[in-house]
C-alpha positions in Angstrom: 105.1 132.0 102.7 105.3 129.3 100.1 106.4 125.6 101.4 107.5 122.3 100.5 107.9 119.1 101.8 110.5 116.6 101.3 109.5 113.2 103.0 112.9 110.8 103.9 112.0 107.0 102.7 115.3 105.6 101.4 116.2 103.6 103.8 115.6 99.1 104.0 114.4 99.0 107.3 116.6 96.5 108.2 114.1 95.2 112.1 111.1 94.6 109.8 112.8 91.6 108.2 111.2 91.8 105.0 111.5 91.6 101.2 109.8 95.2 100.8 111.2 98.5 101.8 109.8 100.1 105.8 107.5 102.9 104.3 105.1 100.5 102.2 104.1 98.4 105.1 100.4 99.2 105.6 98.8 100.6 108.7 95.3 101.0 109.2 95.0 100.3 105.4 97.2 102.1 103.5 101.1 102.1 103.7 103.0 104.3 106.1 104.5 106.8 103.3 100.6 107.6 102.2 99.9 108.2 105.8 102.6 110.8 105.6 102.1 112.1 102.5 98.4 112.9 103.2 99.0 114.5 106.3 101.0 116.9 105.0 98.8 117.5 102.0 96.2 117.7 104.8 98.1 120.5 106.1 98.0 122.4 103.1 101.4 121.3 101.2 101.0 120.1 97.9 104.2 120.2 96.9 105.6 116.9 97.7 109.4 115.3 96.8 109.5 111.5 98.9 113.6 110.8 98.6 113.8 106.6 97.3 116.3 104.7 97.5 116.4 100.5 98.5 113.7 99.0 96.5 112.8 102.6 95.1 109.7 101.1 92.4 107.8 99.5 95.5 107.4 103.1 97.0 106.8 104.7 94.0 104.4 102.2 93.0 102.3 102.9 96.1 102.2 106.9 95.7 101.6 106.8 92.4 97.9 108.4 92.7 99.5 110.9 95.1 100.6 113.4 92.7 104.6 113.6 94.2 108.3 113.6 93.0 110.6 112.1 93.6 114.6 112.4 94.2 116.6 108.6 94.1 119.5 108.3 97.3 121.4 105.5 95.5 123.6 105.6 98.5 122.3 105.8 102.6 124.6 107.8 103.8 123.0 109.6 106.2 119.6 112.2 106.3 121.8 114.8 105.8 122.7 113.4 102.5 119.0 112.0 101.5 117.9 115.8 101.6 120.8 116.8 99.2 119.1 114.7 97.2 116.3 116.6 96.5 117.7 120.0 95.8 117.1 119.9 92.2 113.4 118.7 93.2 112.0 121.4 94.7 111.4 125.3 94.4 114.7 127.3 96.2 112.2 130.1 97.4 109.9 129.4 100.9 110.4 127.1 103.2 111.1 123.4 103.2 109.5 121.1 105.9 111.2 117.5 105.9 109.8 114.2 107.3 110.3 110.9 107.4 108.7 108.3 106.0 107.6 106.0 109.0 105.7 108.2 111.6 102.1 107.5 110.2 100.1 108.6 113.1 101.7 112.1 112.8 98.6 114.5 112.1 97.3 117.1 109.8 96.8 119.8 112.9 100.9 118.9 114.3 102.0 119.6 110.8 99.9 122.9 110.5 100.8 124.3 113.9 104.7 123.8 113.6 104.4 125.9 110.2 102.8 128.0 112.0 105.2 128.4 114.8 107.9 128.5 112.0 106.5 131.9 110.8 106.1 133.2 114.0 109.4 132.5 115.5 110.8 134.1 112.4 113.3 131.0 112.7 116.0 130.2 109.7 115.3 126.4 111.1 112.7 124.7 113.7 112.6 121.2 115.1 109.9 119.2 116.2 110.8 118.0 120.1 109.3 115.8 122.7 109.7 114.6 126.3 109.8 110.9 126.6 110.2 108.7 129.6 112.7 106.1 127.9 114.5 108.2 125.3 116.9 105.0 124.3 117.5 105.3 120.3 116.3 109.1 119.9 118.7 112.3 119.5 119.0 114.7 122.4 117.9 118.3 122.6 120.5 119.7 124.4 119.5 123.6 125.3 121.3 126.5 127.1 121.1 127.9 130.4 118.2 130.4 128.6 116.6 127.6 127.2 117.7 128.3 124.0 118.5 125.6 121.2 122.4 124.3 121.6 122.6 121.3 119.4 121.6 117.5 118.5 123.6 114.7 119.7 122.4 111.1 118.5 122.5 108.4 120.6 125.6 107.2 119.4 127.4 109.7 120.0 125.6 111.0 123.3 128.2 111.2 126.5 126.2 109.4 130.0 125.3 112.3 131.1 123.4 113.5 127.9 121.7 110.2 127.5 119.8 111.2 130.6 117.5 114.3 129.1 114.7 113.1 127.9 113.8 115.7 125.2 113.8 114.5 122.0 114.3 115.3 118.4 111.8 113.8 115.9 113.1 113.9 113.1 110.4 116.8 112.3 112.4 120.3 110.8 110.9 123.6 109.4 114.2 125.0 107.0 114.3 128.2 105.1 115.8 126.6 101.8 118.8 128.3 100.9 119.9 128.5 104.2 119.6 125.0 104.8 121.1 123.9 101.6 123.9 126.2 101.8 124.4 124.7 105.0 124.5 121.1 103.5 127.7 121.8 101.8 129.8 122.0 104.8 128.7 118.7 106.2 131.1 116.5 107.6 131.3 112.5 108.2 133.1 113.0 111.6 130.7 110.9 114.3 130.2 107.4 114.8 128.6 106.3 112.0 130.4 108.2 109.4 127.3 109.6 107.9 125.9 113.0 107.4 123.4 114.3 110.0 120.7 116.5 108.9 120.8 117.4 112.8 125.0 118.8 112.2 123.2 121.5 110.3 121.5 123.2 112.5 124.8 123.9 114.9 126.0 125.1 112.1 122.9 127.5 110.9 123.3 128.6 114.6 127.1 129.6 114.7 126.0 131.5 112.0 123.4 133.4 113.6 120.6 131.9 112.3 117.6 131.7 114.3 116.9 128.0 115.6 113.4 127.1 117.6 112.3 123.9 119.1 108.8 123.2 119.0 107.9 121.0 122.2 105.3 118.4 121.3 102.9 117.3 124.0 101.4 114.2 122.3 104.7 112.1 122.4 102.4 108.9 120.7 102.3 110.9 117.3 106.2 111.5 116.9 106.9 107.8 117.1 108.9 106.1 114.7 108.1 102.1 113.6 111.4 100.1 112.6 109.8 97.0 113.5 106.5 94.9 113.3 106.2 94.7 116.9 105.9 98.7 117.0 104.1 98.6 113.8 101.2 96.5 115.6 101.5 99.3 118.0 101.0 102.4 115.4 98.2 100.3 113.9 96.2 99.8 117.1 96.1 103.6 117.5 95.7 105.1 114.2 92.2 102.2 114.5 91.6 103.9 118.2 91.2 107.5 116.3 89.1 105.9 113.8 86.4 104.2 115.9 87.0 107.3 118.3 86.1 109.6 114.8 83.8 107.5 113.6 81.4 107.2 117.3 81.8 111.1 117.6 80.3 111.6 114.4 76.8 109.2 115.2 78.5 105.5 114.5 77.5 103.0 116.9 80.5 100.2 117.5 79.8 98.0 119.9 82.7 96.7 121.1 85.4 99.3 119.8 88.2 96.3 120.6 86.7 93.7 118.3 86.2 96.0 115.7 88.6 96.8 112.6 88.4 100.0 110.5 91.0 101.1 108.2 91.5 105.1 108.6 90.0 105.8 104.3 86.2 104.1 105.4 83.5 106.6 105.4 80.4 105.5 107.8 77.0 107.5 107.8 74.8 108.3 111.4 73.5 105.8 113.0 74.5 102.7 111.2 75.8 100.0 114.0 79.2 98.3 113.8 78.7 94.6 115.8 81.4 93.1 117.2 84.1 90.8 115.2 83.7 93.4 111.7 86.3 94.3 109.7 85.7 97.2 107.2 89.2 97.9 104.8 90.3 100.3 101.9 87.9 102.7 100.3 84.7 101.6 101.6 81.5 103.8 102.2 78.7 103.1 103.8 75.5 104.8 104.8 73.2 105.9 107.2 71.1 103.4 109.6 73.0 100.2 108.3 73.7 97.1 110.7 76.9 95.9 109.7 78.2 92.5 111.6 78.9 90.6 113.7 81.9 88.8 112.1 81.6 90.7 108.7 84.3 91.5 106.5 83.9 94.4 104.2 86.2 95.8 101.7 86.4 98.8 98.8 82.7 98.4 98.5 79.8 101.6 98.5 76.9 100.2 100.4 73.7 102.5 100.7 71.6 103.2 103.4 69.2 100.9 105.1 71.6 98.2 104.5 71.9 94.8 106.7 74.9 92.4 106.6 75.1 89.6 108.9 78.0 87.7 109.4 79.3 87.7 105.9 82.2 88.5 103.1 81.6 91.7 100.6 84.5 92.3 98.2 84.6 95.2 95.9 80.7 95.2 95.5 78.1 98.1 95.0 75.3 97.5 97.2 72.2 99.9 97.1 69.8 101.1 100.1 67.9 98.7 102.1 69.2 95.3 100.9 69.5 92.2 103.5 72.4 90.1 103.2 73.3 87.1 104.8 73.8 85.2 106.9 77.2 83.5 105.9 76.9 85.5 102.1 79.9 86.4 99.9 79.9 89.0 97.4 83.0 88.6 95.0 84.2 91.8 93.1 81.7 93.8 90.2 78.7 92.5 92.1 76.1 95.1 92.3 73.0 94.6 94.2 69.5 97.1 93.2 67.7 98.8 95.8 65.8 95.7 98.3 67.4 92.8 96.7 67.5 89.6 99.4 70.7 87.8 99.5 70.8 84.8 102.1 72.6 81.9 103.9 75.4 80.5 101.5 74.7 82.4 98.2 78.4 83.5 96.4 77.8 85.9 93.8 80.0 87.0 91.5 80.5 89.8 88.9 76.5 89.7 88.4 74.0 92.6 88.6 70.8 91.8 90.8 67.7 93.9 90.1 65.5 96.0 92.3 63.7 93.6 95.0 65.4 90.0 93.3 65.6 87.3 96.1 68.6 84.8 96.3 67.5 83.5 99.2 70.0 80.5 100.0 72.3 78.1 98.5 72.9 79.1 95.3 76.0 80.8 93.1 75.2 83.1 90.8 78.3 84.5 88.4 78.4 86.4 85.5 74.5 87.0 85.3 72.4 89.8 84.5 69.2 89.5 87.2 66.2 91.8 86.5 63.9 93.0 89.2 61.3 91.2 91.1 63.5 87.5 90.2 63.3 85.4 92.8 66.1 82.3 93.0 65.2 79.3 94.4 67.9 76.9 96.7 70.4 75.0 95.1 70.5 77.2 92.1 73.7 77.5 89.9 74.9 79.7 86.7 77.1 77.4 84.9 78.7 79.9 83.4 82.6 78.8 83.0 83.0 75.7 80.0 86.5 74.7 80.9 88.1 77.8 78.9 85.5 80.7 78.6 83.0 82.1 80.9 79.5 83.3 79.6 76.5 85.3 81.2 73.0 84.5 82.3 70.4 86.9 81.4 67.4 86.5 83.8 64.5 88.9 82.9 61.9 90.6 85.0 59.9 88.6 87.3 61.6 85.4 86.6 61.2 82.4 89.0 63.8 79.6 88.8 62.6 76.6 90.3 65.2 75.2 93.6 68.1 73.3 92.2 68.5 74.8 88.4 71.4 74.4 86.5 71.6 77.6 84.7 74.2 76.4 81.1 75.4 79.7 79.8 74.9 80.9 77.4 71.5 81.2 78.4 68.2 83.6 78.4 65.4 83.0 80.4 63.0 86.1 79.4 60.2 87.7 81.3 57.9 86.4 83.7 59.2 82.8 83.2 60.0 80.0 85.4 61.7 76.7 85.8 60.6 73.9 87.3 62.5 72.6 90.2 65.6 70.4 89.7 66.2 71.2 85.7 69.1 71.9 83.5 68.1 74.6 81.3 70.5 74.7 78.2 68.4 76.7 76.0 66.7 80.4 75.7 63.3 80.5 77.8 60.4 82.5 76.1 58.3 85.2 77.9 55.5 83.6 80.0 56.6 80.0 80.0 57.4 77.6 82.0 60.7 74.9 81.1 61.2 71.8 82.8 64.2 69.6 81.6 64.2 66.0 83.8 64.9 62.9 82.9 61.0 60.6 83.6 61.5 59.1 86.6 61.9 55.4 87.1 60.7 53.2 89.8 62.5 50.1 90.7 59.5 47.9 92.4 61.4 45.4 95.7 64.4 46.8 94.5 65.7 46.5 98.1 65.0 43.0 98.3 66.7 42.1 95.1 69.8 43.7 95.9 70.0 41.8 99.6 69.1 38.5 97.8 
């Protein structure tokens, strides 16, 4: 059977108080439409429509690597009228399974198993359902005396006595297309918030003898919808639950699961150890038998294997296998450290590419340099590589020593095997095999002391 999905994320979200429309707040590191989205393609449904509507080029923006249409809803008047929307979007053969755009700790293996279901069932139209203890905001299943599916009645328009059953509809339906569609067209406005309800269809897909299953849902947590930050904080704690949960399962150590903050993309290798107080965000990889922490903070970098970072800020670097970092470091974006390199206490790097077994061992900044291998950095040092309007590189050759407290004045070469001495500004190119020195001669003031107290 061939599917689509059409994914419901028109709507302002009114409870998050908040310039940007519900579906692009992030969870666990990515916004809640892409959590959707790649569940589904997860589930094997590529063929994606996400209905826009209030601020419609912030949501777009954020799928644009998803490879997914689009249909606009200039007006929210209702779900039943979002999916007419997206007729023209998608394929009239198969079957379409709609969403919405705020559940991101739905899974891959839910979305798979209610296709499957669909199939089986033979049904024109199934709903995703679930038992909840407080059902307060949620429409009611209401079933027959065989259990069969009756209708949907919203809260709103719910009587006492159906505001008491406590099975739920999520917001989750299988629909053969044309049925569903045709069934669109008779929609009506007539309930209390003069909108059309996705839900009025299927009463009337089941007058018409349509087939119409319920799926019950056992895991009530992944059905939830977030309409505001407090329940967003909620969805976010749990979707970073699975992930340490994933991560220890597959040879991760994390030491203290609670301290310890991964966004749900992060790859992590056997036996690398996560110490309390890390945070690890967006694309990042990392390898096998790393320590990572404590109090680290890690983003869209690849780090290799063998790798330590202590306590320390890594942005948008490339690290290879078995360098030490840290204490207190902070590698800015297009660093890239070579296998073994030493990076200490207090050294910032920035947009500079450190060779096989360099040392930066403490105190220094080092931007916009090119670092061959075997360097080593001494305290204090600094490229001065930013004149007041344009920024130049450093080129440090192989086996390079630079002397503690160097001013580096890019432009500037120092070729191989060189050194500095200790305290210098070096304005000009270094030879191979030399040694440059640039001090002022130091003075000496004899009773100096005495002169100034007399």
């Amino acid at each position: 059977m061939k599917f689509s999905a059409v994914i419901l994320a028109a709507g302002k979200g009114v409870r998050m108080v908040s310039r940007q429309p519900k579906v692009v707040h992030q969870a666990a590191g990515k916004p809640m439409i892409c959590h959707i989205a790649d569940a589904v393609k997860e589930a094997g449904v590529n063929d994606i429509t996400v209905v826009v509507g209030h601020s419609k080029e912030i949501v777009q923006e954020v799928l644009a690597d998803r490879d997914v249409r689009f249909a606009v809803q200039e007006q929210q008047l209702g779900t039943g009228h979002a999916l007419m929307q997206a007729e023209g979007s998608i394929d009239p053969d198969g079957t379409v399974l709609v969403l919405t755009g705020d559940t991101p700790l739905l899974r891959a293996g839910t979305i798979k198993k209610m296709l499957d279901f669909h199939q089986q069932q033979k049904a024109t139209a199934t709903i995703l359902s679930a038992v909840i203890n407080n059902p307060y905001g949620y429409g009611r299943i209401l079933r027959n005396p065989d259990n069969s599916f009756d209708r949907v009645v919203e809260e709103k328009d719910a009587r006492e006595e159906e505001k008491k059953i406590q099975e739920i509809n999520s917001g989750i339906y299988c629909f053969d297309i044309a049925a569903v569609f045709a069934a669109l067209k008779k929609l009506g406005t007539s309930n209390a918030q003069g909108e059309y309800y996705l839900t009025d269809v299927l009463e009337i897909l089941k007058n018409n003898q349509r087939q119409v299953a319920v799926l019950l849902h056992d895991d009530v947590e992944e059905l939830y919808g977030v309409n505001d930050r407090v329940q967003l904080s909620w969805a976010e704690n749990k979707l970073r639950q699975r992930k340490n949960i994933e991560l220890m399962e597959n040879g991760v150590t994390i030491m203290d699961p609670r301290s310890t903050y991964i966004d749900k993309d992060v790859i992590i290798g056997r036996d690398t150890i996560i110490y309390p107080n890390t945070i690890i965000e967006g694309q990042t990889e990392i390898g096998e038998s790393c320590e990572i922490g404590p109090s680290t903070r890690i983003n869209s970098s690849v780090i290799g294997h063998g790798v330590v970072i202590e306590t320390s800020r890594i942005k948008q670097a490339q690290i290879d296998d078995d360098c030490n970092i840290g204490p207190f470091a902070y590698l800015r974006p297009e660093t890239v450290l070579k296998h073994g390199v030493k990076v200490g206490d207090f050294v910032e790097i920035k947009k500079s590419v450190i060779g096989v077994k360099s040392k930066i061992p403490h105190l220094s900044y080092v931007g916009d340099a090119l670092v061959g291998e075997g360097v080593n950095i001494g305290a204090g040092t600094i490229t001065c590589n930013y004149d007041g309007k344009n920024k130049y590189q450093t080129i440090l050759e192989d086996k390079v020593f630079i002397g503690s407290n160097t001013n580096l004045v890019a432009p500037v070469t120092v070729k191989r095997n060189s050194m500095t001495g200790a305290g210098s500004t070096i304005t000009r190119d270094v030879p191979e095999d030399s040694l440059a020195i640039e001090r002022a001669p130091q003075k000496v003031i004899k009773d100096w002391k005495k002169k100034k107290e007399d």
